[in-house]
VEXDREN-2710 file (C-alpha; in Angstrom, 1 decimal):
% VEXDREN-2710
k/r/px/py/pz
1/UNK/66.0/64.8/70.1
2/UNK/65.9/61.5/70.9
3/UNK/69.1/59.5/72.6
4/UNK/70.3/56.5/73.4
5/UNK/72.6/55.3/75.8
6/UNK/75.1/52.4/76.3
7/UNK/77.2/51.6/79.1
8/UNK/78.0/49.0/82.1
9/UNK/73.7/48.8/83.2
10/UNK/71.6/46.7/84.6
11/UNK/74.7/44.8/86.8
12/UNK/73.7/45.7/89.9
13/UNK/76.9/48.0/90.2
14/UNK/74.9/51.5/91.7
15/UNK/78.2/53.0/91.0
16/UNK/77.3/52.5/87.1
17/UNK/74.1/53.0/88.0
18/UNK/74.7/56.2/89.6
19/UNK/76.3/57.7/86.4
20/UNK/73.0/56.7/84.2
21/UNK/71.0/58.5/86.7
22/UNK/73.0/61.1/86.9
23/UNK/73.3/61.3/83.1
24/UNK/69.5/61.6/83.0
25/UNK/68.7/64.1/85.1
26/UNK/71.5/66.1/83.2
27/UNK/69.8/65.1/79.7
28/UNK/66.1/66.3/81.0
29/UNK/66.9/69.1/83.0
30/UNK/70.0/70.7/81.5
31/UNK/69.5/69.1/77.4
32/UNK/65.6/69.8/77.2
33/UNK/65.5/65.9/76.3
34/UNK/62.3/63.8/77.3
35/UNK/62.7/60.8/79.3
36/UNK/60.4/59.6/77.0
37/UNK/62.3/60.0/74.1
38/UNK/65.7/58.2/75.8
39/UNK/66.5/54.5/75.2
40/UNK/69.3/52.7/77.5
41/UNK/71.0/49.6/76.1
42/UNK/71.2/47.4/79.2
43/UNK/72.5/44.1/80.2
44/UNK/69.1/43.8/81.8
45/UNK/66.4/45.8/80.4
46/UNK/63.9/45.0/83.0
47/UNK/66.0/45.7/85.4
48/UNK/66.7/49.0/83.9
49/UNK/63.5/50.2/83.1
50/UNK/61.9/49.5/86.6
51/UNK/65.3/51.6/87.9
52/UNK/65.2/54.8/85.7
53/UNK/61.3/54.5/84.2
54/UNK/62.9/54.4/80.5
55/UNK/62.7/52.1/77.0
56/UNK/65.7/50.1/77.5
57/UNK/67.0/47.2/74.8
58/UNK/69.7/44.4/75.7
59/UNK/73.4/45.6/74.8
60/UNK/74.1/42.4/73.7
61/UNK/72.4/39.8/72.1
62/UNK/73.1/35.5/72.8
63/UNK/72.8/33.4/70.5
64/UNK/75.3/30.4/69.8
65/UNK/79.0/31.8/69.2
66/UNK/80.6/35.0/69.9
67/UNK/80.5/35.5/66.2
68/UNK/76.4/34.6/65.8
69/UNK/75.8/36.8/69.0
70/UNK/78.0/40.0/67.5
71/UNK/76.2/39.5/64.4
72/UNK/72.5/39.7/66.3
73/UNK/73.5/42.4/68.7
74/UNK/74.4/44.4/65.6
75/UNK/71.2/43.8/63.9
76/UNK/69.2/44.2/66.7
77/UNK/70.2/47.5/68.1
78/UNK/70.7/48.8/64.4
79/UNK/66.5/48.5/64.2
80/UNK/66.6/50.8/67.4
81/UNK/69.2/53.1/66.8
82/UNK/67.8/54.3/63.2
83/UNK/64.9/56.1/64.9
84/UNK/68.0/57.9/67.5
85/UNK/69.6/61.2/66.9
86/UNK/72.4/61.0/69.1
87/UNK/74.5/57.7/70.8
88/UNK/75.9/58.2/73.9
89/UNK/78.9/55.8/74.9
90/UNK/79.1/56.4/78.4
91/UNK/79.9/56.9/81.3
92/UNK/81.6/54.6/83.7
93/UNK/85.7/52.7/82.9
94/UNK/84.2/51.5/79.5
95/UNK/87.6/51.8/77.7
96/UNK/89.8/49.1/78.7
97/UNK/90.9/45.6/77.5
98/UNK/90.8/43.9/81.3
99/UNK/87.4/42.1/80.6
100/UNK/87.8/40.9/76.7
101/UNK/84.4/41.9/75.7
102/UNK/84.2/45.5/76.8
103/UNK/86.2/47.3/73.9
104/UNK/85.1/44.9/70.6
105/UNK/81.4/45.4/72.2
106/UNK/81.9/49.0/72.8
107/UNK/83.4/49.6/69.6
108/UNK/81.2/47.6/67.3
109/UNK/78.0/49.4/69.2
110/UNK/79.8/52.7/68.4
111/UNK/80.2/52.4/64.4
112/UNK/76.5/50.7/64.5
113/UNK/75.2/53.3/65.6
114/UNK/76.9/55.7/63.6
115/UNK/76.1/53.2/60.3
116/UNK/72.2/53.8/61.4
117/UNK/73.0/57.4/60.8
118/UNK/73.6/58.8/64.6
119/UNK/75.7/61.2/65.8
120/UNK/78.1/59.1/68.2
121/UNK/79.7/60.7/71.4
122/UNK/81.6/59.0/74.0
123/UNK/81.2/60.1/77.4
124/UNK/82.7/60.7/80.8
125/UNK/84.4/57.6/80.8
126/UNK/87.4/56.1/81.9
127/UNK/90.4/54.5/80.0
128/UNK/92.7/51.7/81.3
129/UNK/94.2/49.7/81.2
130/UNK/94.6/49.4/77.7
131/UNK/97.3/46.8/77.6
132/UNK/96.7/44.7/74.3
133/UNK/96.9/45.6/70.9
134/UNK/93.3/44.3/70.0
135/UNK/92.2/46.4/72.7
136/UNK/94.3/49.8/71.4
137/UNK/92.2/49.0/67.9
138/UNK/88.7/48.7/68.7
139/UNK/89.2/51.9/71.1
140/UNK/90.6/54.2/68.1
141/UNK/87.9/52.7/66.0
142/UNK/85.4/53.6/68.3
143/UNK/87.0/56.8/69.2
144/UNK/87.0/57.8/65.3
145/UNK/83.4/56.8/65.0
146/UNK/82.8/59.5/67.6
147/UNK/81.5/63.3/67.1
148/UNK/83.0/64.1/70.8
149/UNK/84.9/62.4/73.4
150/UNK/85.2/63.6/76.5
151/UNK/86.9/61.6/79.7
152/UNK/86.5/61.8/83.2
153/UNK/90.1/62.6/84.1
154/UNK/93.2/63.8/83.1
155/UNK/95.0/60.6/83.1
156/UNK/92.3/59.3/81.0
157/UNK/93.2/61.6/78.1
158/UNK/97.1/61.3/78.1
159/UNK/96.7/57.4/78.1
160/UNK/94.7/57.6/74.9
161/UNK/96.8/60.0/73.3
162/UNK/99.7/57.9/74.3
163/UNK/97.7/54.6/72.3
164/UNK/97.6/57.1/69.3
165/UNK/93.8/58.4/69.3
166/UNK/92.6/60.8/66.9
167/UNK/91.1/64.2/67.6
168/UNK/90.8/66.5/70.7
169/UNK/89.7/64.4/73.7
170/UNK/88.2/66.7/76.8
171/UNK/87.8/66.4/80.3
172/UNK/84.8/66.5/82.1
173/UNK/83.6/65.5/85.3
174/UNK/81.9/62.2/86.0
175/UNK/78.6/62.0/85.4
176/UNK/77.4/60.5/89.0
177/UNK/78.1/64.3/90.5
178/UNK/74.8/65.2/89.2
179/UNK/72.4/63.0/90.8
180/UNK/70.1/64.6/92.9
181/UNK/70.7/64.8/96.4
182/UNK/68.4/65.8/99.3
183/UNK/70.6/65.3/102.4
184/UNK/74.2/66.4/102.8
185/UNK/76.4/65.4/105.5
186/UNK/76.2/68.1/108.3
187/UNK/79.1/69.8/110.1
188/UNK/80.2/67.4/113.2
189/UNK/82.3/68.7/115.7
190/UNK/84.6/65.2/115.2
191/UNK/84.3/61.8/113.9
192/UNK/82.4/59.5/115.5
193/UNK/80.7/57.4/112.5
194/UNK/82.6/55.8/109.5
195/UNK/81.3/54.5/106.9
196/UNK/83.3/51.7/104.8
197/UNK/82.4/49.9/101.6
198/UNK/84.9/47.5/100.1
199/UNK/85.4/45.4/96.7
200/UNK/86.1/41.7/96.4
201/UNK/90.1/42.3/95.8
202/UNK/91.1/39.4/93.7
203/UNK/88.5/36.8/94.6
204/UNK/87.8/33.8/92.6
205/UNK/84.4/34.6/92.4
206/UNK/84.6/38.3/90.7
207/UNK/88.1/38.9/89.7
208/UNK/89.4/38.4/85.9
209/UNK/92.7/37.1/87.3
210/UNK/92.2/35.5/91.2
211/UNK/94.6/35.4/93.7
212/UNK/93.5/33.9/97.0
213/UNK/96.7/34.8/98.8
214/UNK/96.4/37.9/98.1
215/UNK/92.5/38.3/98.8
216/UNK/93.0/36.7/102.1
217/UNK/95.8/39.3/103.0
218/UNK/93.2/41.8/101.8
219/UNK/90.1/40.9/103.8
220/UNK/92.9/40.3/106.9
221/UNK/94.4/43.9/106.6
222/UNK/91.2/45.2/106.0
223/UNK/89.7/43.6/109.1
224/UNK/92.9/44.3/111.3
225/UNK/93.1/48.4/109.9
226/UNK/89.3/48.7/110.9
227/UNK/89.3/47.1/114.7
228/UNK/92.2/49.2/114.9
229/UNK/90.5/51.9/114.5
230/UNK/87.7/51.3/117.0
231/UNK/90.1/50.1/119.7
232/UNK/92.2/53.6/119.2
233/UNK/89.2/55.7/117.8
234/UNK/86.2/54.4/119.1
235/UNK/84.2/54.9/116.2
236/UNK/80.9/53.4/115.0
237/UNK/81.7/51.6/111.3
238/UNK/78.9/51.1/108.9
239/UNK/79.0/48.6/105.8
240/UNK/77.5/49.7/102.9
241/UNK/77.8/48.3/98.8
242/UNK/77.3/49.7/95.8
243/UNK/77.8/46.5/94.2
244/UNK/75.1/44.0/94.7
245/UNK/75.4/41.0/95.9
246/UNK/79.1/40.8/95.9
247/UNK/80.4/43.8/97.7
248/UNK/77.6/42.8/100.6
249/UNK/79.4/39.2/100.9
250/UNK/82.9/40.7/101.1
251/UNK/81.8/42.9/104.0
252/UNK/80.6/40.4/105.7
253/UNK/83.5/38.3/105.3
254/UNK/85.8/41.1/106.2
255/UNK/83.2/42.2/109.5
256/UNK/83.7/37.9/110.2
257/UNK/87.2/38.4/110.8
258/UNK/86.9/41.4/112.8
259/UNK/87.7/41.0/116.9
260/UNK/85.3/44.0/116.9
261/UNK/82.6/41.7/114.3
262/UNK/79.7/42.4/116.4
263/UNK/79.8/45.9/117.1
264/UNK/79.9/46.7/113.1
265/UNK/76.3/47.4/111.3
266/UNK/76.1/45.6/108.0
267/UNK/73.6/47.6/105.2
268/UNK/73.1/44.4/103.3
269/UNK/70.4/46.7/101.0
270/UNK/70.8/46.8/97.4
271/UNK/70.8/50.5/97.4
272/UNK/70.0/53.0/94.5
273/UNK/72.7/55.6/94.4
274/UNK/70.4/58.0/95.5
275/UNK/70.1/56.0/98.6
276/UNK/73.1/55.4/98.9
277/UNK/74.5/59.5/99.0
278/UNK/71.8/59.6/101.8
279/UNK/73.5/56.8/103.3
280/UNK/76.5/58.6/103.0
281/UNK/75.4/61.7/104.0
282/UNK/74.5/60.3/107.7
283/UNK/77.9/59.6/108.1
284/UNK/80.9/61.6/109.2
285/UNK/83.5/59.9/107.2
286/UNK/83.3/57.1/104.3
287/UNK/86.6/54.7/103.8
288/UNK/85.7/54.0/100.2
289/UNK/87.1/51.3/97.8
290/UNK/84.4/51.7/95.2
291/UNK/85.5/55.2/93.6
292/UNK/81.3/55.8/93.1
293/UNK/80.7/54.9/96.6
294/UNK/83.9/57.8/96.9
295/UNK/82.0/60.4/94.2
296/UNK/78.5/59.4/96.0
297/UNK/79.9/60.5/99.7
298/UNK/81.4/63.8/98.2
299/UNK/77.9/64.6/96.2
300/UNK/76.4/64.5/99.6
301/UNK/79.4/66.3/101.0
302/UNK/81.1/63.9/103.1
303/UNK/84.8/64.1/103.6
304/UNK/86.6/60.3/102.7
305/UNK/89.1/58.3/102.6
306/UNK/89.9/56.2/99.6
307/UNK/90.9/52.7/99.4
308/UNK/93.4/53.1/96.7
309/UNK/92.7/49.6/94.7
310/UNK/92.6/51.1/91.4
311/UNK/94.6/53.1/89.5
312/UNK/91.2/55.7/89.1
313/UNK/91.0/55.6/92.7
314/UNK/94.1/57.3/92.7
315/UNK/93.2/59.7/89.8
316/UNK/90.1/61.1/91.5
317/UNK/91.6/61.5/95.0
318/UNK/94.3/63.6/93.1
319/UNK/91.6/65.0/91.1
320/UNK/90.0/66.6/94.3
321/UNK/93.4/67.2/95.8
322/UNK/92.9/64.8/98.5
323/UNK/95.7/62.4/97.9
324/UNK/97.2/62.4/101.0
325/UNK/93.7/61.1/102.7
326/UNK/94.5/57.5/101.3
327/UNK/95.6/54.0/101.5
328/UNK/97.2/51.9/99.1
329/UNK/95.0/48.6/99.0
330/UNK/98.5/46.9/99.3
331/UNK/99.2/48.6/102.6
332/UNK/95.7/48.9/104.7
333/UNK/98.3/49.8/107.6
334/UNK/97.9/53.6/106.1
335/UNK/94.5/53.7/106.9
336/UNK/95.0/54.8/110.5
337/UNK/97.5/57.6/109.6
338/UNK/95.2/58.9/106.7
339/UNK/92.2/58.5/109.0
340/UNK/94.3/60.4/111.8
341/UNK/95.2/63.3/109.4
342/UNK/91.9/64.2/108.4
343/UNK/91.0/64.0/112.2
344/UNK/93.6/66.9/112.2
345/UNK/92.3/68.7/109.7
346/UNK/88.6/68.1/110.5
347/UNK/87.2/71.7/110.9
348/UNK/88.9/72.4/107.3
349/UNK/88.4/69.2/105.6
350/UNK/84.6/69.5/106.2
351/UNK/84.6/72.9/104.6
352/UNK/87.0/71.6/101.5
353/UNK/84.8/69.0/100.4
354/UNK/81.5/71.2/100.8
355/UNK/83.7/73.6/98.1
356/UNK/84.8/70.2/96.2
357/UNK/81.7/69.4/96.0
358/UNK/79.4/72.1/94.6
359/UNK/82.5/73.0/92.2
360/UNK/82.1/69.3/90.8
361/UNK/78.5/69.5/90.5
362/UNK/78.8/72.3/88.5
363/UNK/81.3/71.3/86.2
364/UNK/80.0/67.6/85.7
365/UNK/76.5/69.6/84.1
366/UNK/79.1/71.6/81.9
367/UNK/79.7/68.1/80.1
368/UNK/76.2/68.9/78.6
369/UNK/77.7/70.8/76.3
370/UNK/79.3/68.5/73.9
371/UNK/76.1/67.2/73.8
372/UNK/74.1/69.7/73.0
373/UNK/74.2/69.8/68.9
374/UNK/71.0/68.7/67.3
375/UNK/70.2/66.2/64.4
376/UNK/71.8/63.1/63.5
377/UNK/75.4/62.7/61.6
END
């Protein structure tokens, strides 16, 4: 069988990068599918292909317009897609309408593909926000185009029933819980080293809509909650991004504001999410904003903290039944309290997340299943 794949890659975001991995290693070890025979749509191919070692194509095509690029994207990755069996849209937060391009590209890759004569699924993906009615339409039209769906939470599914999409939408687990991991975090008798990576919160450089006010107030609580707690804690933090370069500069802006600036370590790396696990995995603790920095510390079976800036932040601490290990991105003064409770519950917490953890690895291989049928549509 041979598969293609589109999604968020080739950003430099190892959190999207983490679910192609792990979607590979569950396509050639669980689906009996050559790496060979696998093509990934990328924003940069190169990059891609030097990554994972497969074919990759652009996902989308410039040329003039939107309306000349749509047009040469669609030819393009028809010439590819004819010689595919099966499509994969997926994984990652691909259906949303926050960045304009993501659900007309997403869409219109989903019914070309299904034109050229492939069976279409979508993937372990995320929905939301979903806020606009040209969003709501080229999500059902995608979602129609599609022999399975399957999300990555609950919350995912109810909010595209609520937008009116047809057929039976599962739940699976996200597809980053199956990359490989050689090192997991080993049983400490308390915490002593903290990881923290961290996302530039309404910045002008990276967010759709800035807000400086309220980036500033995020980099200063985030700098206050973390000198706290090495003046009450004494604990070694640890910097380290899955997005590359932009999560390195907000570290270092936050570690600049820091009283405690110079006794923080800053992993400037651009780290592949194996690498990054491992990173985690040294650690005792990870205070996460990035939920794959947060799905990459509990593969490696490190207890957490998340950063709550995000509605699917939210969702996956719930999903793992940690909720009350986390801190509203509004209110970084709950940091020390959640921080404190899971110094409480450290023997147990330890042994909760090494469950968590091989429970989600299993079912996040399970997805295969929906992916399994042979031959093209």
């Amino acid at each position: 069988m041979k598969v293609g794949i589109i999604g968020n890659y080739g950003h430099n975001n190892n959190g999207d990068e983490a679910i192609l991995a792990g979607l590979l290693h569950q396509l050639t070890t669980e689906g009996g599918v050559k790496k060979e025979d696998i093509v990934v749509f990328s924003n940069d191919p190169a990059n891609t292909k030097e990554r994972h070692g497969t074919v990759s194509y652009p996902l989308l095509y410039k040329e003039g317009g939107t309306l000349k690029s749509g047009l040469k994207t669609i030819r393009e990755s028809r010439k590819v897609m004819k010689h595919l069996d099966l499509v994969i849209i997926g994984g990652g937060g691909l259906l949303m309408d926050m960045y304009k391009r993501d659900a007309p590209l997403y869409s219109v890759l989903g019914l070309t593909a299904k034109r050229a004569g492939c069976r279409v699924a979508v993937h372990g993906v995320g929905a939301g926000p979903i806020k606009t009615k040209t969003g709501a339409f080229f999500i059902k039209r995608l979602l129609r185009a599609a022999s399975s769906v399957a999300v990555r939470d609950e919350k995912s599914r109810r909010l595209l029933q609520q937008i009116g999409a047809p057929g039976d939408i599962h739940v699976i687990y996200d597809p980053a819980f199956s990359v490989p991991v050689n090192t997991v975090h080993e049983t400490s008798a308390a915490v002593q080293s903290v990881g923290v990576t961290a996302v530039p919160y309404f910045s002008t450089q990276y967010w759709p809509q800035a807000d400086t006010a309220r980036h500033e107030a995020y980099l200063d609580g985030m700098a206050a909650s973390l000198d706290e707690l090495i003046d009450k804690k004494g604990v070694e933090v640890t910097f380290f991004s899955t997005k590359y370069p932009e999560d390195v500069e907000v570290t270092k802006a936050i570690a600049g504001r820091m009283n405690h600036r110079n006794d923080v370590h800053i992993q400037e790396a651009n780290l592949t999410p194996q690498a990054i696990a491992q990173e985690a995995a040294a650690l005792d603790l990870v205070i996460g904003t990035r939920l794959h920095s947060l799905i990459l510390s509990v593969t490696a079976q490190t207890p957490v903290i998340g950063v709550a800036y995000h509605q699917k932040v939210k969702d996956f601490m719930e999903e793992i039944n940690h909720q009350d290990y986390t801190a509203d991105v509004e209110d970084l003064t709950q940091i020390l309290p959640a921080f404190e409770k899971a110094e409480q519950d450290w023997a147990r917490l330890q042994v909760e997340v090494r469950t968590v953890s091989e429970a989600l690895k299993e079912q996040a291989a399970e997805g295969m299943n929906l992916l399994r049928l042979k031959g093209r549509d």
